[in-house]
C-alpha positions as CSV (number, residue, x, y, z in Angstrom):
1,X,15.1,-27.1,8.4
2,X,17.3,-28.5,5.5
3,X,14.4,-28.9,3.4
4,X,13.2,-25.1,4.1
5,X,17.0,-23.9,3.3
6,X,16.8,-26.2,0.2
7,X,13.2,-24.7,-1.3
8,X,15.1,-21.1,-0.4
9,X,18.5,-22.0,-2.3
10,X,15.9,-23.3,-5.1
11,X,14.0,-20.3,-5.4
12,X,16.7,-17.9,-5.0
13,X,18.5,-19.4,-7.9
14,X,15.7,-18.9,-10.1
15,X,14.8,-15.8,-9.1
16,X,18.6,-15.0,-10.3
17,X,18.1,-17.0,-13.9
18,X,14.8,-14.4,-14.0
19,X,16.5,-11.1,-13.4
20,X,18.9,-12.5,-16.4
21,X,16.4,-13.5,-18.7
22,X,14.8,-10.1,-18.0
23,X,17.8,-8.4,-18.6
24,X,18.4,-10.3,-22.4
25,X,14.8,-9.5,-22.9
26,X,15.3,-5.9,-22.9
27,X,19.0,-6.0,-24.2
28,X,16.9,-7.9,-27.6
29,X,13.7,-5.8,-27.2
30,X,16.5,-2.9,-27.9
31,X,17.9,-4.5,-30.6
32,X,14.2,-5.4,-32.5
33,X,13.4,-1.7,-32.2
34,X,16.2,-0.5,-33.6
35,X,15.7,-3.0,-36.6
36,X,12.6,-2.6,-37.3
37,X,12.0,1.2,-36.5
38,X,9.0,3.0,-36.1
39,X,5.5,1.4,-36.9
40,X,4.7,-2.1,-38.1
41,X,7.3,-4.5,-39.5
42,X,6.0,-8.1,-40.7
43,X,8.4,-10.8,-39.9
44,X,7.9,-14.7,-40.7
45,X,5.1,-15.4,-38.4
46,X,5.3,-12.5,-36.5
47,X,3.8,-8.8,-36.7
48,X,6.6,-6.3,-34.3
49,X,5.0,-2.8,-34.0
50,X,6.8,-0.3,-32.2
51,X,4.6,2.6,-31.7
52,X,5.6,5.9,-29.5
53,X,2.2,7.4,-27.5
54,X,1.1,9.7,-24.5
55,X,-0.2,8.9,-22.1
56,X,-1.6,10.6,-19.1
57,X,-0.8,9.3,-15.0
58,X,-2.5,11.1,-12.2
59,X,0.0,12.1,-9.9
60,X,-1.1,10.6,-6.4
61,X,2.3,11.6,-4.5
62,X,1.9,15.4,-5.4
63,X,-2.1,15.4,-4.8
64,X,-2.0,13.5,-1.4
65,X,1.1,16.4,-0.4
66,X,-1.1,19.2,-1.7
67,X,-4.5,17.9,-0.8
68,X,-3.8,15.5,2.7
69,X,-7.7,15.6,3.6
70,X,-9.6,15.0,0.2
71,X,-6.9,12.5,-0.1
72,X,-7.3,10.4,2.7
73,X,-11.5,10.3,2.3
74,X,-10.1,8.3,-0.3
75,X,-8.1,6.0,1.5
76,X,-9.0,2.7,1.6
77,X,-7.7,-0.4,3.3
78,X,-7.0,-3.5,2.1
79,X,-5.1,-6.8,3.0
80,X,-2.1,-8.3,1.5
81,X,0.0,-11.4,1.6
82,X,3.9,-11.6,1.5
83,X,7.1,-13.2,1.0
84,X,10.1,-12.1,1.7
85,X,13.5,-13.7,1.8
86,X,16.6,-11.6,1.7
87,X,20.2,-13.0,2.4
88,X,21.8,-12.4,5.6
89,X,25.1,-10.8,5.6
């Protein structure tokens, strides 16, 4: 068991370092956009573009609420695998 609670403390701690590199990621995206503004900016070796565009979703929340039986011949199952570890209080 003291190797499992090891691999746990291991992970855990990196999945810490990850949510802070994430967070300087976008805290330095921000920064690059607001430097190089909109379009394409040629840097050194690197090309940033920063481009704003539309997009369309298809909203599966509403259409499942307002259509429940063409929604569910849709349905489809599949299996999935996974890990969770949370810390006891």
């Amino acid at each position: 068991m003291d190797d499992l609670l090891s691999l746990v403390e291991k992970r855990q701690a990196l999945v810490e370092q990850a949510a802070k590199m994430e967070a300087d990621r976008k805290e330095l995206d921000k920064q690059i956009e607001t430097i190089a503004g909109s379009g394409t900016t040629h840097v050194g070796v690197w090309s940033v573009s920063v481009i704003d565009t539309e997009v369309v979703t298809f909203d599966s929340t509403r259409f499942k609420k307002e259509n429940p039986e063409l929604a569910s011949k849709y349905n489809k199952t599949a299996k999935r695998h996974s890990l969770t570890i949370r810390e006891l209080s």
